[in-house]
C-alpha positions in Angstrom: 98.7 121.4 -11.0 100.4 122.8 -7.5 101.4 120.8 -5.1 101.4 120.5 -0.9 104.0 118.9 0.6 102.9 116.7 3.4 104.7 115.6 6.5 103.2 113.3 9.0 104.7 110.2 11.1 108.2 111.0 9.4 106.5 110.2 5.9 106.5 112.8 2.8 103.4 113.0 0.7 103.1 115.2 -2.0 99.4 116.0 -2.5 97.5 117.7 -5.3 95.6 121.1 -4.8 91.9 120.4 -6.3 89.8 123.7 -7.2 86.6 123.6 -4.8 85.6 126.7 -6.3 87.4 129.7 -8.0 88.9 130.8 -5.1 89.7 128.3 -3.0 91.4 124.6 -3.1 91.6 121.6 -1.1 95.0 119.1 -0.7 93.6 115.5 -2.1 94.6 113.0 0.7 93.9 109.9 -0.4 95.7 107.3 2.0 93.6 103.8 1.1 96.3 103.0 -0.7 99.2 104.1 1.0 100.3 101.2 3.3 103.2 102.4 4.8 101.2 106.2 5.7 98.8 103.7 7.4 100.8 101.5 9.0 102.3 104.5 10.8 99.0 106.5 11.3 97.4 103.5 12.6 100.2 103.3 15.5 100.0 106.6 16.3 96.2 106.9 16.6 95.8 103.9 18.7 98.4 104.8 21.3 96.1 108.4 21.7 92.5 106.8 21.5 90.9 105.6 24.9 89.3 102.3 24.9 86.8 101.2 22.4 84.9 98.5 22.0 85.0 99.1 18.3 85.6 101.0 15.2 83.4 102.6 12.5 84.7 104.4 9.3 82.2 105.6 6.3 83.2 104.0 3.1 85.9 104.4 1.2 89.0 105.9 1.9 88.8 105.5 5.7 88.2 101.7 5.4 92.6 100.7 5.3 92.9 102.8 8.4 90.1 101.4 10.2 91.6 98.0 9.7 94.9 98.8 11.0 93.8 100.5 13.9 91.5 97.7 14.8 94.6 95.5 14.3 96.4 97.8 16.9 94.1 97.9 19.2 93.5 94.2 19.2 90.0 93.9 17.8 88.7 91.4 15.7 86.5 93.5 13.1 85.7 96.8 12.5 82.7 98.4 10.9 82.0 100.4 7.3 78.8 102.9 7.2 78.4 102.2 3.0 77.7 104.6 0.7 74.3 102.4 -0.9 71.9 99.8 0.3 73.3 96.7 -0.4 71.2 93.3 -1.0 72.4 91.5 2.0 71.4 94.5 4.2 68.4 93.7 6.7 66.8 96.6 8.0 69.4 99.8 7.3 69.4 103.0 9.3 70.6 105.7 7.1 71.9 109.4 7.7 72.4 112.2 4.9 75.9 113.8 4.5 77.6 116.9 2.1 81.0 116.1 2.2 83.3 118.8 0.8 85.2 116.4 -1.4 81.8 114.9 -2.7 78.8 117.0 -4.5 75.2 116.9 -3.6 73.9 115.0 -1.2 74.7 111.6 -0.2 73.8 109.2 2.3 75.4 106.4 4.0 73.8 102.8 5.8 74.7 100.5 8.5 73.0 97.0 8.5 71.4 95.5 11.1 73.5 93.4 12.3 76.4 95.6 12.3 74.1 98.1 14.1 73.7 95.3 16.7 77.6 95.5 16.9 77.6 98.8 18.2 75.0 98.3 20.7 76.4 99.0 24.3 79.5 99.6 23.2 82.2 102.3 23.0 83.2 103.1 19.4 85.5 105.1 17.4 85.1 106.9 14.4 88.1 106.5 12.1 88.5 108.9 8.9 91.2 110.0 6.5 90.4 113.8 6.6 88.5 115.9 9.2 87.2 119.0 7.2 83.8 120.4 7.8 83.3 117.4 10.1 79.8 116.6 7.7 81.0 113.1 7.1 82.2 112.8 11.0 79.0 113.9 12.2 76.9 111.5 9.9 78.8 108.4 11.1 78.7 109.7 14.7 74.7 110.1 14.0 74.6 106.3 12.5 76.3 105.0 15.8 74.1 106.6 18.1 70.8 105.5 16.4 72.4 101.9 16.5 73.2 102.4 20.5 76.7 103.1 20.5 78.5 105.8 22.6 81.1 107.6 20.8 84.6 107.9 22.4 86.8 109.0 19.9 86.6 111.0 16.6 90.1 110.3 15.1 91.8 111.2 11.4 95.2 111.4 10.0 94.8 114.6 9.0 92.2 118.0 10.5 91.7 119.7 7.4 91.1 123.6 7.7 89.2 125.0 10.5 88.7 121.6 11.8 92.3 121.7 12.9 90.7 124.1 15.8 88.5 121.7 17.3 89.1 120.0 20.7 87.1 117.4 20.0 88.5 115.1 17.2 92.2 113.3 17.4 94.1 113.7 14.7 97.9 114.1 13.7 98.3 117.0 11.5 96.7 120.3 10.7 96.1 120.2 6.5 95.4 123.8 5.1 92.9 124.8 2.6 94.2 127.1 0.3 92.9 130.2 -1.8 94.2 131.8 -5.2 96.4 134.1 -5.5 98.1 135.9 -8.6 100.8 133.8 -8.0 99.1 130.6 -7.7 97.4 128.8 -4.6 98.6 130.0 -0.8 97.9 128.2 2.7 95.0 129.5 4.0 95.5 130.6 7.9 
């Protein structure tokens, strides 16, 4: 399997290319485990972000970097948008999402009480990976039907076209990549 060679915050990351279809590939990021990469993301995202009152991520591999930068920022929770209805859940709002790393449809739920949390105040969204901003748009959706204003839409990485948008805070531009004879090239 090719490789991409990541630089961000000073770190290396070596990241495999996964087919999306039989033409094109996508750089797996998956930074939930990578405490150092967070640490140093986390810093760097929170000196860019205006103020928020809090900050929502979808589950999973957003949730490390959400609780860092809540640590930076000096908050004392953040919130996860989950991927199922769990049994302690009173009264979920949902929102669909087609995530590029994901098949089908999905959706994702916010209690009510963490709803309630967002109420009034000014949030922002934390993710890995920015790609088709499907994901991004489904939490931003979740906040807004709870009563939050989004401030910030912030990743580690803008995957792809993303990278274009003026809209999202992020750190570096990830490429998508297509086939070649040779193998797998950046995608411009």
């Amino acid at each position: 399997m090719e490789q991409y060679e990541l630089s961000v915050c000073g770190l290396s990351r070596s990241l495999p290319l996964v087919p999306i279809d039989g033409n094109r590939a996508f750089a797996s990021f998956v930074v939930i485990g990578d405490t150092e990469l967070v640490e140093k993301a986390a810093v760097e995202l929170a000196k860019q972000m205006p103020e928020a009152d809090a900050v929502l991520t979808a589950e999973a591999k957003g949730i490390a970097l959400a609780y860092e930068i809540s640590r930076q920022l000096g908050l004392k929770e953040f919130i996860v948008a989950r991927k199922s209805v769990k049994s302690y859940m009173k009264n979920p709002i949902s929102e669909s999402v087609h995530s590029i790393t994901t098949k089908g449809e999905q959706h994702i739920y916010l209690d009510e009480a963490d709803g309630e949390k967002l109420r009034g105040k000014r949030v922002c969204i934390v993710d890995d990976v920015i790609s088709t901003g499907e994901s991004l748009r489904a939490v931003e959706e979740l906040a807004k039907k709870a009563g939050g204003q989004v401030v910030c839409r912030a990743a580690v990485l803008a995957e792809g076209d993303a990278a274009k948008r003026k809209d999202i805070l992020f750190l570096e531009k990830l490429p998508l990549f297509e086939k070649t004879e040779q193998g797998y090239r950046a995608m411009e």
